[in-house]
Structures are given as structure tokens and as C-alpha cells.
C-alpha positions in Angstrom: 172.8 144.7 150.9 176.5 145.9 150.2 175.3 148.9 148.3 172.7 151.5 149.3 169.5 150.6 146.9 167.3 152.4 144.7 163.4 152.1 144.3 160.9 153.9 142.7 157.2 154.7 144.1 154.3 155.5 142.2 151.6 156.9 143.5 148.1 157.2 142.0 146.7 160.4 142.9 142.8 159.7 142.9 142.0 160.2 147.0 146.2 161.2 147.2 145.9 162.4 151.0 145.4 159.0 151.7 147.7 157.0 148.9 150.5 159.4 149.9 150.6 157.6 152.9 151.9 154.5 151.6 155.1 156.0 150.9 155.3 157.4 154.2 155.3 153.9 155.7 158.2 153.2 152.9 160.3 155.1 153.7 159.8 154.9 157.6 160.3 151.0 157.6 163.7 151.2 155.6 165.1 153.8 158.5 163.6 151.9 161.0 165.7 149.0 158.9 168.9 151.0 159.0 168.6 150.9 154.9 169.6 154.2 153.2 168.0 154.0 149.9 167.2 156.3 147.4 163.7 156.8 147.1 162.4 158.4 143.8 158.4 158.9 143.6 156.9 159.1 140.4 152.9 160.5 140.6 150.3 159.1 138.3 146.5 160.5 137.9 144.8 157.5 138.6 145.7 153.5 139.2 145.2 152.4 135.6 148.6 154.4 134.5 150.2 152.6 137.2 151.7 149.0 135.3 153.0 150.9 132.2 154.9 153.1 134.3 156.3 150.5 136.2 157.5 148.9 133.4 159.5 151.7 131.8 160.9 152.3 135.1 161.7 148.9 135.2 163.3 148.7 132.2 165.4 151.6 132.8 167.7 149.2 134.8 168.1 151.6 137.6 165.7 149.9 140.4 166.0 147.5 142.3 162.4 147.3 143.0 159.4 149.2 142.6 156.4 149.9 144.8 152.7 151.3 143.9 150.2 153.0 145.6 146.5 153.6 144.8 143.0 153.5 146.3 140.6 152.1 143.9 137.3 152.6 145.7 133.8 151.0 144.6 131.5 153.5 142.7 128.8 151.6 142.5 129.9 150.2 138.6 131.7 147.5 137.4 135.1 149.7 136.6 136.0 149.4 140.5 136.6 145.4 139.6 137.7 146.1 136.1 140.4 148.5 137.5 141.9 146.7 140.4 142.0 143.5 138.3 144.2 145.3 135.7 146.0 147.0 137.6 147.1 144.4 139.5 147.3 142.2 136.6 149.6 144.7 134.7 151.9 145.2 137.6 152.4 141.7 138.1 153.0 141.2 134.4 156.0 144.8 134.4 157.4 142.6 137.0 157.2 139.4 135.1 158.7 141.1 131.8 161.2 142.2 133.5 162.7 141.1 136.3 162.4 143.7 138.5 160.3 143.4 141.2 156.7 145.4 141.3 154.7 145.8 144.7 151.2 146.4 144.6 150.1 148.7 147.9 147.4 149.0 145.6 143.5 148.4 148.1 140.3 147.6 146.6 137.5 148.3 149.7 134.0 147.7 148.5 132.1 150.1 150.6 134.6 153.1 150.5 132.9 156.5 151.7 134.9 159.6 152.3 133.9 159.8 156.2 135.7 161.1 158.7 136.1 157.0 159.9 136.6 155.3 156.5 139.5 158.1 155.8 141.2 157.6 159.3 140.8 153.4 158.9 142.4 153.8 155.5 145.0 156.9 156.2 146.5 154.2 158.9 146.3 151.3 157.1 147.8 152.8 154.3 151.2 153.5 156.2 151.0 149.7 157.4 150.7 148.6 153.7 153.8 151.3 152.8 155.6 149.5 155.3 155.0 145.8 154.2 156.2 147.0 150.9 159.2 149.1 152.0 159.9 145.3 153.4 158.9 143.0 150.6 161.3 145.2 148.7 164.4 144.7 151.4 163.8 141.3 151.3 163.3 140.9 147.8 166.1 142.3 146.7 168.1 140.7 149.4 166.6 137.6 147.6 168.0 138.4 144.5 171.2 139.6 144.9 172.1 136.1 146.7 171.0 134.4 143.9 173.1 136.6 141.8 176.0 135.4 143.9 175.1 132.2 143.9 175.0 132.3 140.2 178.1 134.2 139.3 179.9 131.6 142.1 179.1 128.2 140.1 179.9 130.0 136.6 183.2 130.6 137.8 
């Protein structure tokens, strides 16, 4: 990348001691990548606010690519299914509209109690999935700005 990029990262705040993990993975994995990007976090109350934000944020221009992070846990009703498949349908769909990238670090356990295990298991895993993203967003964007070149090169 020749210039330092910007992301955004939303974070769902429903079981946030946890989700806030995710973006410290992010933004470990781009200084462990040498990449000084700017980093601005955007909080959300739950996961289901997280596609329409990501599409004005998208839309804004200013992103390169956008990340976010929420826990939707099983209650023991149907909305844990409902909400992880919109979510995840409405951030792939900000991404789609357009053209900026969206990440989902978005998990879906089935049996999710708040034990002392099941918090540790997911507090961990969360910083691995913040770091996967921080990743897919390098690499993504790397992506795109070669096609960019690649594009400007044979309309020349």
C-alpha cells in the first residue's frame, strides 16, 4: 500500500467485553504487519444495526474497508438464526452496494453460556477473528488497489 489506509470497526455492544476483543486483534495484526492505518471504531447496541451502518460508512468514501464485530448467542428462540442471517446478509449486501469491502467478525455459537470457560474460549477466539479481519482487510485492499492500476494502465 503506498498510502497509510483507513478502516472503520463496528462493534456490537451486546456481551462488549468480549466483541471488543475483535478490534484488539485488528489492530495488533496491522502492527505486527508494519501497516499504520487509521483505525476509527464506531459502537452499535446490538448486531442488527450493524449492515446499515456499514453502508453509510461505506458510502462516505472515506474507507478502505470495514470490519464488524458482534456475538449473537443462542437464546433459546428462533431470533439467534434470524439475526445472524441478516446480519450477515446485510453486510454482505453494504459491501455489494458499494464497493467497499465489509468483514464480518460477526460469531454465531449455539450453546453460548456466560461461564467462566465459554467467556475465556470466546475472549481468545475473538482476538484470532480481529486478526483474520485486520488481514482480509490488508489484503483486500491490496487487491483492489492493483486492480485500480491495472485499470487506469490500459485506459491510458
Amino acid at each position: 500500500m503506498t498510502k497509510s489506509p483507513k478502516f472503520a470497526f463496528i462493534k456490537a455492544r451486546w456481551h462488549a467485553d468480549i466483541v471488543d476483543q475483535a478490534l484488539v486483534g485488528f489492530e495488533a495484526q496491522l502492527a505486527d504487519l508494519g501497516i499504520e492505518a487509521q483505525v476509527d471504531t464506531f459502537d452499535v447496541p446490538g448486531a442488527f444495526e450493524m449492515p446499515l451502518l456499514a453502508q453509510k460508512l461505506a458510502e462516505t468514501g472515506d474507507y478502505e474497508a470495514i470490519a464488524a464485530a458482534a456475538l449473537v448467542v443462542d437464546g433459546g428462540i428462533y431470533r439467534h438464526d434470524f439475526v445472524a442471517q441478516a446480519v450477515v446478509t446485510g453486510l454482505m449486501e453494504a459491501g455489494q452496494k458499494t464497493g467497499v469491502p465489509v468483514l464480518s467478525v460477526s460469531l454465531t455459537p449455539h450453546h453460548f453460556q456466560p461461564s467462566e470457560e465459554h467467556v475465556s474460549f470466546y475472549h481468545d477466539h475473538f482476538v484470532k477473528k480481529g486478526r483474520e479481519a485486520a488481514q482480509a482487510a490488508v489484503q483486500i485492499t491490496q487487491t483492489y488497489a492493483q486492480l485500480a492500476a491495472k485499470t487506469s494502465a490500459v485506459a491510458a
